[in-house]
N, C-alpha and C positions, 0 to 999 in steps of 0.2 A: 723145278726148283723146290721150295720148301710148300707149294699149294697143296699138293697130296698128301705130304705129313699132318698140316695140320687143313683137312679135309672139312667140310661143314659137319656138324651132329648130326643135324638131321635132311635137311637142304632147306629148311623151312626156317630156323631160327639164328642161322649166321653166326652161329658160338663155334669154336673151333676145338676140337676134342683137346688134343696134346695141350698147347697152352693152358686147357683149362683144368687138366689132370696135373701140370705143375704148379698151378697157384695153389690145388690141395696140397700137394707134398710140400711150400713153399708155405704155409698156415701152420705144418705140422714143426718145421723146422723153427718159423715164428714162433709160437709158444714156448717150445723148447727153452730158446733163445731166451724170452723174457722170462720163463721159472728162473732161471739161472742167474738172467738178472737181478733180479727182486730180491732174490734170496745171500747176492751178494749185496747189498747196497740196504738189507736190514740185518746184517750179518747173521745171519742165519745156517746152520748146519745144513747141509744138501744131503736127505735119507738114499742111502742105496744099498736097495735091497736084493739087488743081481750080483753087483761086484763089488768088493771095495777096493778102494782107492781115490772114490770118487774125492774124500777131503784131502788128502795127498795130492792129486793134480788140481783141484781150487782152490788152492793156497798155495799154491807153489808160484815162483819168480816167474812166469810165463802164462798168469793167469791174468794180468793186468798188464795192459800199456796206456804209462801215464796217470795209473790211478785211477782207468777205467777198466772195468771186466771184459773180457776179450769177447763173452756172451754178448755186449750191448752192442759191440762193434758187430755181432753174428748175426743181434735182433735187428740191429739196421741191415744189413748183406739179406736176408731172407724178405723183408718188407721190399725192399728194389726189388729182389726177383718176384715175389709174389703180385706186384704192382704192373711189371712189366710182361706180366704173365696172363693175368688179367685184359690190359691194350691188347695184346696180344692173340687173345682168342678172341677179340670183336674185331679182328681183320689186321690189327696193325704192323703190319709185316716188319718197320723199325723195328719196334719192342723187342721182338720176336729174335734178330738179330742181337741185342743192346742184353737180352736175357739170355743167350747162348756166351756173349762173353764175361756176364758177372757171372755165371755157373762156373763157367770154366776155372777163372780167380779164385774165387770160392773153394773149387774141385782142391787147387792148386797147394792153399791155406790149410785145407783140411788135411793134404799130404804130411804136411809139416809138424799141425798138429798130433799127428798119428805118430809121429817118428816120437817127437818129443815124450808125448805118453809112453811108448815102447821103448824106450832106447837112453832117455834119458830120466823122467821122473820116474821110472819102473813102476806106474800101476797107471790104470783105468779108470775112467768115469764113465760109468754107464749113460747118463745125461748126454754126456760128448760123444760117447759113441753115436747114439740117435742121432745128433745131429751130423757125425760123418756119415752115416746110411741114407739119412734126407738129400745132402747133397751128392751124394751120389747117385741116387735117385733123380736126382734133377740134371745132375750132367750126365746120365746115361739118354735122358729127353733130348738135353742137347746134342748130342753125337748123333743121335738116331736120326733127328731133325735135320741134322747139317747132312748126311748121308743120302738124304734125298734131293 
């Protein structure tokens, strides 16, 4: 089943590799998440220094639902995974499952995201891209994990 994926570290300390390697990608995705936040909720200009557009897709009608940043909704999605990632590598083989399906959600959101950047706001956030890389980083864990 998933025992060989996520294999002991060492045999000695009962951490489990894979979980624990997505709580990091799931910290990096975290952070992301809350700059983004913060920076919308002190209205703040978002620097981007690789692409622009980044103020064109954070301001645009698909950057809030409800009058909250789609980031806060991201900084909570990445805390569950990073949480369940965590249970996870000290044995808890729910988690483990429970984190293979918010990735996937996640994975799924981030699709959409991608399109709407591409296809409909015509530019890029560098900020968002990272966080479409994290989670795809993180559902590529889950695929791998469910594979075994």
């Amino acid at each position: 089943m998933n025992d060989d994926i996520i294999a002991e570290d060492d045999g000695h300390s009962g951490i489990k590799k894979l979980p624990l390697a997505a709580a990091v990608v799931a910290l990096i995705g975290l952070v992301d998440a809350v700059y983004l936040t913060v920076k919308h909720f002190r209205n703040e200009v978002v620097p981007c220094s690789l692409l622009e557009g980044c103020e064109k897709v954070l301001t645009s009608a698909y950057a809030e639902i409800g009058g909250v940043p789609i980031a806060a909704f991201g900084a909570f999605a990445y805390f569950l995974a990073f949480s369940l990632a965590v249970l996870a590598a000290y044995g808890n083989r729910l988690t483990w499952t429970l984190f293979r399906i918010q990735v996937t959600l996640m994975a799924a959101y981030t699709l959409w995201l991608l399109y709407l950047q591409a296809f409909v706001i015509g530019a890029f956030c560098q900020f968002c891209l990272i966080s479409a890389a994290t989670t795809l980083i993180l559902f590529i864990f889950a695929l791998f994990a469910r594979g075994k």
